[in-house]
C-alpha positions, 0 to 999 in steps of 0.5 A: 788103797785107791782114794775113789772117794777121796773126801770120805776116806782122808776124812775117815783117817783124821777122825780116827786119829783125833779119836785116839787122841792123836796130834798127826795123820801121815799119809805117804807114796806106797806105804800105809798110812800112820798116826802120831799119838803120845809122841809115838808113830803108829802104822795103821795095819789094817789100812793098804799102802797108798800110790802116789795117785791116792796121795795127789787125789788127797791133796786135790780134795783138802787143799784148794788148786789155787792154793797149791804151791809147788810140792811144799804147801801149807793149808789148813781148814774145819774138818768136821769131828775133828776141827781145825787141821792144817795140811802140809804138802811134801815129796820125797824119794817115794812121791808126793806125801802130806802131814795132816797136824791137829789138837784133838778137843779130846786132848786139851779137855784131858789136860784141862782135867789134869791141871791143878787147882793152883793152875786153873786159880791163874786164870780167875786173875783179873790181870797180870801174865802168865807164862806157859813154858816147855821145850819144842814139841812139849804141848806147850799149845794143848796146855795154853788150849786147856787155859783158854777153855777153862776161861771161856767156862768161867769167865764173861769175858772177851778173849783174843788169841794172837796165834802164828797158826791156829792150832785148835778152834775155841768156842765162844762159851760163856766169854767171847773168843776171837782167834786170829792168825798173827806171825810173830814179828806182827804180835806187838802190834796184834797186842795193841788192836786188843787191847783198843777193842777192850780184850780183858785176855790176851793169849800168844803163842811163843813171843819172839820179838823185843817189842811183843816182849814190851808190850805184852808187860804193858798189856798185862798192867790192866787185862790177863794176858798168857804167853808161851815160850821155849824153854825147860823150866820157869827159870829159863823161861823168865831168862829167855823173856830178858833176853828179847830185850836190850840189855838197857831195857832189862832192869826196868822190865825185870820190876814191872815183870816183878808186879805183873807175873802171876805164874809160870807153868812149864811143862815137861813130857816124859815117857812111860814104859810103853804107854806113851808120854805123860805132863810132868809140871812145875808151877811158880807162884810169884809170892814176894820171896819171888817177886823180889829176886825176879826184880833182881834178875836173879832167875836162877835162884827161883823155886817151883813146885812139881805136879807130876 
């Protein structure tokens, strides 16, 4: 397949893969293009095998010449029908290849579906934290994805997102939203400009510092505030919180985190047969059974509930 109207076809390619619901769009030197969708890779039989030409002309279109750096290049941008579709330039053995990655609106809106009651309650939260975890690669973004869109549904607020990449581009609904690339070691202070320009939520991705730790607990005394982490359950998540802190600070933490968690959501994706993976959840609740062992620090002895 020779790209002749290069824009047209990538294009087309990542249209079809965010209608099947897919997260990726590999496009590699003489082999045919193929889509990741429920953690699995599909070859698209009916499209020819790319030559390297095809791979660079597809590179030139999405990415500006001033923004090529060499054969490893990160770039993002709106595609229409899709959204917002990050690019990530390569070469191997075969020539040059790109990985177009994306979070399909068709596949936070199915999660958002799928989310219980007891986890949509969360959100209504006036204040407090709320703790979405999973192993690397989990949907962990998609689920807090689906946390924002039913908040810009229901409430009339001003959400910020503090995001290393955006992942999926939120309209404003009936609450304002306001997304911005922040990386990780910036968070804290990312915190501190919401929370000065009044946001009454504050989203993060993964927390990986002691000090967006602190001052995600501050925040979340008077706005609602949602983080992710990487870890396999509730448990490991509150562990893994404690451990972005002086040993020192982690007393005082564990009683505030006492009184401001609201719940923690951690995901799981397993497989199903043949049909791809499926989100097994658990939910803990901070009743005071909880809350009193969380001030403790004895995470380990927490229960959650299953939603398979």
């Amino acid at each position: 397949m020779t790209l002749t109207s290069t824009g047209s076809v990538v294009d087309r390619l990542l249209r079809l893969c965010a209608a099947e619901g897919g997260s990726a769009l590999y496009l590699m030197s003489r082999a045919r293009p193929a889509v990741r969708v429920a953690g699995d890779i599909r070859v698209l039989g009916a499209e020819a095998a790319l030559a390297p030409r095809d791979i660079e002309a597809a590179l030139i279109d999405f990415i500006p010449s001033d923004a090529l750096d060499g054969t490893d290049t990160t770039y993002a941008r709106e595609v229409h029908g899709v959204g917002h579709v990050s690019c990530r330039a390569l070469r191997d053995h075969r020539g040059p290849g790109v990985i177009f990655s994306m979070t399909p609106a068709s596949l936070v809106l199915s999660t958002q579906r799928a989310l219980t009651p007891e986890m949509l309650a969360l959100c209504d939260e006036a204040d407090g934290l709320i703790i979405v975890a999973g192993a690397r690669a989990a949907g962990k973004s998609t689920l807090v994805g689906a946390l924002i869109g039913h908040i810009l549904q229901n409430r009339r607020d001003y959400v910020v997102t503090l995001e290393n990449r955006i992942q999926a581009v939120h309209e404003s609904r009936v609450s304002l939203v306001s997304q911005r690339e922040v990386a990780p070691a910036q968070h804290a202070q990312g915190i501190l400009a919401a929370v000065r320009e009044g946001a009454d939520v504050i989203v993060l991705d993964e927390i990986q510092t002691g000090a967006a730790a602190r001052e995600v607990l501050e925040a979340a005394r008077g706005h609602l505030v949602i983080c992710a982490l990487a870890a396999v359950d509730a448990a490991s998540a509150l562990d893994a919180y404690f451990d972005l802190l002086a040993a020192g600070e982690r007393p005082a933490a564990c009683e505030t985190m006492s009184r401001v968690l609201r719940g923690v959501v951690a995901q799981r994706l397993a497989r199903q047969n043949r049909e791809g993976r499926f989100a097994s959840r658990e939910l803990l609740l901070n009743t005071p059974a909880t809350s009193a062992m969380i001030a403790g620090g004895r995470f380990m002895h927490l229960s959650a509930e299953l939603h398979a």
